[in-house]
Structure formats: structure tokens, C-alpha cells
C-alpha positions as a printed Julia matrix, in Angstrom:
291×3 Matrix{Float64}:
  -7.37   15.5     9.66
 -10.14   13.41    7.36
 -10.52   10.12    9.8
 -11.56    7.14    7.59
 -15.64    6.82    7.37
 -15.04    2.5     7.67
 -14.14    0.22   10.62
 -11.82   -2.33   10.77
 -12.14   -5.39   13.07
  -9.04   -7.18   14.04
  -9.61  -10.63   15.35
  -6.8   -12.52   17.76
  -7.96  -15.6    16.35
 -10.14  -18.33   17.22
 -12.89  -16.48   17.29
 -16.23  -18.35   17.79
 -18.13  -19.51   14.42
 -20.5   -21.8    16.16
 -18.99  -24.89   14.3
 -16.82  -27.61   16.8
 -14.07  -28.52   14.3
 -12.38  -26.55   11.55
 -10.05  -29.69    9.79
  -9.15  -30.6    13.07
  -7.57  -28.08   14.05
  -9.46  -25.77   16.5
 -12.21  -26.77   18.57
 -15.04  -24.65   18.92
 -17.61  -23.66   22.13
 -20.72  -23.26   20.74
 -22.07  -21.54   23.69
 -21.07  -17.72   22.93
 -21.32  -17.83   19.13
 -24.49  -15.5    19.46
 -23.68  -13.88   22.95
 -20.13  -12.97   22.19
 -19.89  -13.63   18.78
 -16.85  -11.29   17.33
 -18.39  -12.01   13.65
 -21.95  -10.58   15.17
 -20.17   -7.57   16.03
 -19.34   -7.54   12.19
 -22.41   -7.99   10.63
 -23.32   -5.15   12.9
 -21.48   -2.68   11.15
 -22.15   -3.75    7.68
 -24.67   -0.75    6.01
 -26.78   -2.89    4.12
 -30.13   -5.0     4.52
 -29.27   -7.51    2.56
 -25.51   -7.7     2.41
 -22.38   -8.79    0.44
 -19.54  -10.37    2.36
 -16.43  -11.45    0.59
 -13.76  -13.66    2.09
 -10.43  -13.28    1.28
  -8.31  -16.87    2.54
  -5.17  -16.33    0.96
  -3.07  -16.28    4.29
  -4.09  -20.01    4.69
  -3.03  -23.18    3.49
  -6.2   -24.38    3.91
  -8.55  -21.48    1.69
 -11.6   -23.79    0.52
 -12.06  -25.21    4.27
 -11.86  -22.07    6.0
 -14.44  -20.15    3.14
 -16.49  -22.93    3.96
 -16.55  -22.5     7.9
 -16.82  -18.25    7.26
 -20.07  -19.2     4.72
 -21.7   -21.27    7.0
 -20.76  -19.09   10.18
 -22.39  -15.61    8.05
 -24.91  -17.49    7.04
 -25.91  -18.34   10.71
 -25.87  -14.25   11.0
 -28.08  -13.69    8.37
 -25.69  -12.73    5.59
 -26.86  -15.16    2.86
 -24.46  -13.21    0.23
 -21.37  -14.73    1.16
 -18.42  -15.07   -1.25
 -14.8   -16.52   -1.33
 -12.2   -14.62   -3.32
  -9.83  -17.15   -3.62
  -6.88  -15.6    -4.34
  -3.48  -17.27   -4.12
  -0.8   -15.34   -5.72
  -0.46  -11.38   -7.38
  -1.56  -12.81  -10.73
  -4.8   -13.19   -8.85
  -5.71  -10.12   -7.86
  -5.96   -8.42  -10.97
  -8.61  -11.08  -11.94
 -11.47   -8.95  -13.52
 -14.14  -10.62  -11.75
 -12.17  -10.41   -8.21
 -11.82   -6.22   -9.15
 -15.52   -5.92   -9.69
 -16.52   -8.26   -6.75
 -14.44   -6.38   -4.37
 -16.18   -2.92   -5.58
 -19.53   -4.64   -5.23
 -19.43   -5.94   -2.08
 -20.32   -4.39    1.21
 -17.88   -6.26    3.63
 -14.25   -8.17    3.38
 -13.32  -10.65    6.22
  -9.58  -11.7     5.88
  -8.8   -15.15    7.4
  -5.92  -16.3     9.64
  -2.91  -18.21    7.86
   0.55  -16.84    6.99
   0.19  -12.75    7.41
   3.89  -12.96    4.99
   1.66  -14.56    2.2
  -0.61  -11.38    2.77
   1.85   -8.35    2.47
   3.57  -10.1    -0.19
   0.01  -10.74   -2.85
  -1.56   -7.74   -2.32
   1.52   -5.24   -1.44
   1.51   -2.83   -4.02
  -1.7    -3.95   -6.44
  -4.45   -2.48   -7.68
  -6.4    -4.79   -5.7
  -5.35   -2.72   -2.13
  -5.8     0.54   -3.62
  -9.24    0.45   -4.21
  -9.65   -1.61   -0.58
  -7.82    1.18    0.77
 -10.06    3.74   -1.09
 -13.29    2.03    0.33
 -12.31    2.0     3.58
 -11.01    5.67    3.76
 -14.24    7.06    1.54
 -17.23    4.54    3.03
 -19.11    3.26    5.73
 -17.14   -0.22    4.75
 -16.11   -2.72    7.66
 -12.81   -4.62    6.95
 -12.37   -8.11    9.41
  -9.7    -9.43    9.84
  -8.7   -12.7    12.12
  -4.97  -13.8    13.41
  -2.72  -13.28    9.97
  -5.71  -10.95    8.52
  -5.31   -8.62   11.6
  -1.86   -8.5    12.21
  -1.28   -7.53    8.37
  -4.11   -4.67    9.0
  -1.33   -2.13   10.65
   1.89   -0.42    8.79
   3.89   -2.36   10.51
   3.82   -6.35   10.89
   5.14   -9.02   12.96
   5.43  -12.08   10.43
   7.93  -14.27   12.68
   9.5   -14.48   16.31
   9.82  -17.56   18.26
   7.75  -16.4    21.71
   9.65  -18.77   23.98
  13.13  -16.73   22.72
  11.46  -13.41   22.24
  13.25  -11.82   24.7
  16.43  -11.72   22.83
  17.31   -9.29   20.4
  17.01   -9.93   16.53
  14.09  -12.61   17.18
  10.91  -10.66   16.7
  10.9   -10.11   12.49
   9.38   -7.01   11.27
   8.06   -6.26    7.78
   5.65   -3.77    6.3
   1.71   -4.52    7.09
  -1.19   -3.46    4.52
  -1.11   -0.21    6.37
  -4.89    0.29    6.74
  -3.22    1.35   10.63
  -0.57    3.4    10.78
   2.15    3.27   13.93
   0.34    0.63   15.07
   1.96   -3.4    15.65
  -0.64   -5.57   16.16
  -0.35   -9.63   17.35
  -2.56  -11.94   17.79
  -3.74  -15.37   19.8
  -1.45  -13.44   22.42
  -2.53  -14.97   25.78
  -2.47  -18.85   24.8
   0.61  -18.46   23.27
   2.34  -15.84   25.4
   3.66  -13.1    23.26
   3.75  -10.35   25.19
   7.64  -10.57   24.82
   7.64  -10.39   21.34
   5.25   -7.71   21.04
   6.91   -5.62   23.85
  10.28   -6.43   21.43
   8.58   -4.85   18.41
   7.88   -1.75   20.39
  11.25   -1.34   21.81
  12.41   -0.86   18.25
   9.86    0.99   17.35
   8.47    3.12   20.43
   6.56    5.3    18.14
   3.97    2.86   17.61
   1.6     1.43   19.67
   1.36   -2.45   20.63
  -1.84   -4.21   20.18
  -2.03   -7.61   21.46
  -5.13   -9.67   20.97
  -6.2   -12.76   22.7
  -8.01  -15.3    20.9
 -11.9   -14.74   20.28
 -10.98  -11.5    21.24
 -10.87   -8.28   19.31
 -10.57   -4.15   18.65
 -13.56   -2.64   16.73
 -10.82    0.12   15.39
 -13.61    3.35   14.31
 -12.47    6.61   12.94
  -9.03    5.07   12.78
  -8.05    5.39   16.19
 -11.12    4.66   18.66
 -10.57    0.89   19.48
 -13.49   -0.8    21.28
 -12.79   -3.99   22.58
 -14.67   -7.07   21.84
 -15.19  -10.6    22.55
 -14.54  -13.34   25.19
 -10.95  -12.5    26.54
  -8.48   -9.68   26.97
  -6.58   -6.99   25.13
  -3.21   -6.01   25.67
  -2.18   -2.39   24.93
   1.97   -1.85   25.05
   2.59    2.33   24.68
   6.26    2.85   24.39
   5.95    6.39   24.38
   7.4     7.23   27.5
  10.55    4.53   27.12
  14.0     5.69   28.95
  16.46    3.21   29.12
  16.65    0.72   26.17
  19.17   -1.38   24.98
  18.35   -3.07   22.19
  20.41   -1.3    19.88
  23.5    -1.85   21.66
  23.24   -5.16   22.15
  24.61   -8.3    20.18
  22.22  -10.15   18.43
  20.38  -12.68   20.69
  21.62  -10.95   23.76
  18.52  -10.09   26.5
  16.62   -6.71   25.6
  16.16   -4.2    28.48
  13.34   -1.47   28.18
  12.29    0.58   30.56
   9.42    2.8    31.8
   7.39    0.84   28.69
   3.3     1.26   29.43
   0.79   -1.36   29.47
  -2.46   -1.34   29.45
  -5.25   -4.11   29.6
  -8.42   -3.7    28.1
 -11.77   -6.16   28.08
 -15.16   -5.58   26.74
 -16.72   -2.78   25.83
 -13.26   -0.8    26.93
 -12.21    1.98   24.88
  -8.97    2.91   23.77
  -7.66    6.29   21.52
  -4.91    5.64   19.79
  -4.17    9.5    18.68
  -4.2    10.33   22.32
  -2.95    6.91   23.84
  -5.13    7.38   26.7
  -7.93    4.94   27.89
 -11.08    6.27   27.65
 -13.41    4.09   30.18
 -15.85    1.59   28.71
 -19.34    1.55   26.51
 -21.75   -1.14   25.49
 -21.04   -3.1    22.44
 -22.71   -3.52   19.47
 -24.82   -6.26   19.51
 -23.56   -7.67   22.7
 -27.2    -9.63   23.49
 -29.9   -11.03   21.34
């Protein structure tokens, strides 16, 4: 099998950017921007001196703010080359300029919004092809935070109330970007306790593997199937390989799921995972972990 030569780095959101306010809506600790920093880790991986990073806010309702905080936050890094490709709906991505920037550039970071909005644009273009291409064919890193991660695998949660997650038919699955295949990934999982409606994803689908991300937390995913985790908090690994007993598809709509024998696994930094085994494979020092 031909692994691809990139890296993708999904985010659980909230990662640190070293600002204390995004529009009111996040606050920010300062402290571990350069000791932690998830977006360090990506600048690590980028193959360039001086390089081209490309922003892609289209999962948020919010895309001029949140470029703004990413541009700033690179620019902190080093990355001086810092662009927004603001685009908004599918007419957008076939926008010349957007084709050639995307081609040119020597990183993508997508931010967190609406991960629906995501699949729905860029499902299908020309625009995902060639991001596709890229990643498969060249060193190329691909972040991704909250919405931009948990679009990343095949498979995507894009709705599922956590408090009622335990009930069948309340965890919504669609089709991801599929840079990940058999892989569900969710994100700011700890804060807002979603381990039920991940574990609910992988009962219906105990082929693939659960990924749940806590926030400024993330999986440095190389090779397509070494994760390394990264960041402040912990990572969340649901196998449901080995499932016996499950009753979700007997079960009335909104009735209590029952799985058994499902596998969990917790991971923190510098832990490695292998998703074409689904074994833990210890720990090693991350990239960039001190200054």
C-alpha cells in the first residue's frame, strides 16, 4: 500500500493562538501558546523556509475574524505568508485565483465552524481533488481545528445533541472530506462530554475507529495511520472492533443503545497510536515541544 507522503493535524478546538479574545467568544491562556502550541507543531511540519499558509474559514460564520486571529497567530510562528481563502459557497472554489493559490501554497489550516457547510462546498469539486492530490503525492501538512477536523475523516459527525446521545437516531452521520478513511473523528470532546455520541457513531459503524479530541488538543495523523498526540489535554480512542452484543439496530428510535465489549483507549502527549493495527504503540517526543 502507497501511505500518503503529507500529515494532517486535527485540532479539538480551542487550541491556543496566544490572543485572549476571539469576538468574544473563547478566551485564551497565553501561557502555553509557545510551550504547547498545537499551531507550533504545524509550522513544524511545513517543508519550506519561508512558507505559504492558506486559511480556509468557510465552516464559520465568522470567516474575516477568525483569518484575522490565524494571521496574527502564524505570524507569531514566523510564517509571514499567511493567506485567507475566503470561500463561502461551491461557486467559490472554482475561483481561478483560489485554484492557483491552493497549488502554490505550502500549508492549508481549516477553521472550526459548521463541518455541514464543509462537506457540502467542497464535496465533489475540483478544489478537493487537487487538495487530495497534494496531500497523497507531497510532504504537505493539512490543519484542521473543531469543524475542519471532524470533516478530515470519511465519515462525519455533523449533529447529535450530547446530553441525549445515548439514544438511538441522535448522533447524525454524513460523509467527511475523506482525507481518513474508517475513521469518525469529534472534537472539543471533554468540555462538552461526547463520548456518548462518539461511542454511538461507532456502534453503527464498528469498522471505524473513534477519535475524540479535547480542546487544544490534537492527533499529528503521519503516513495515514500513525497518530501522535499533541497539545494540552487528552485523546480519546473508541475501537469497536471487538463489539458483541449491540442493539442499536433493533431498537426504536430514541430508545437507549447497548454495546458491548467496545475498546477505549486514552492517549496524551507524545502517545502514539496505529490506526492500521489499532494497537497503541507507547509514546515519543513531539515536534517542537520546547523552545
Amino acid at each position: 500500500m502507497e501511505y500518503p507522503k503529507g500529515h494532517l493535524i486535527a485540532v479539538g478546538g480551542a487550541e491556543d493562538k496566544g490572543t485572549d479574545l476571539e469576538k468574544g467568544i473563547m478566551q485564551r491562556n497565553r501561557l502555553n501558546f509557545f510551550e504547547l502550541g498545537i499551531l507550533k507543531n504545524i509550522v513544524s511540519l511545513i517543508d519550506a523556509k519561508d512558507p505559504i499558509v492558506e486559511v480556509i474559514t468557510t465552516a464559520s460564520s465568522i470567516p474575516d475574524e477568525v483569518a484575522e486571529n490565524y494571521i496574527d497567530a502564524f505570524s507569531k510562528l514566523g510564517c509571514n505568508k499567511v493567506g485567507h481563502l475566503r470561500i463561502r459557497n461551491r461557486e467559490d472554489t472554482a475561483i481561478p485565483e483560489y485554484i492557483e493559490r491552493l497549488k502554490a501554497c505550502n500549508c492549508i489550516m481549516f477553521s472550526g465552524g459548521n463541518q455541514l457547510r464543509l462537506s457540502s462546498i467542497f464535496g465533489g469539486t475540483e478544489f478537493l481533488d487537487i487538495l487530495k492530490q497534494r496531500y497523497q503525492e507531497e510532504n504537505f501538512p493539512i490543519g484542521g481545528t473543531s469543524a475542519g477536523a471532524m470533516a478530515m475523516s470519511s465519515t462525519m459527525i455533523y449533529e447529535g445533541n450530547a446530553a441525549l446521545a445515548h439514544q438511538k437516531g441522535e448522533v447524525k452521520i454524513t460523509t467527511g472530506l475523506g482525507f481518513l478513511q474508517n475513521v469518525i473523528i469529534d472534537t472539543h470532546f471533554d468540555k462538552r462530554g461526547r463520548f456518548n455520541r462518539l461511542a454511538q457513531a461507532v456502534a453503527a459503524q464498528p469498522g471505524a475507529i473513534g477519535i475524540g479530541l479535547g480542546e487544544d488538543t490534537g492527533v499529528i495523523v503521519s503516513e495515514g495511520h500513525n497518530l501522535t498526540a499533541i497539545g494540552s489535554g487528552s485523546v480519546v480512542i473508541i475501537d469497536g472492533k471487538n463489539i458483541e452484543y449491540n442493539n442499536i439496530a433493533d431498537i426504536k428510535f430514541g430508545a437507549p443503545i447497548s454495546v458491548e465489549n467496545i475498546i477505549v483507549h486514552i492517549m496524551s502527549k507524545g502517545d502514539v497510536y496505529n490506526l492500521a493495527t489499532r494497537k497503541y504503540e507507547g509514546s515519543e517526543i513531539i515536534i517542537n515541544d520546547e523552545d
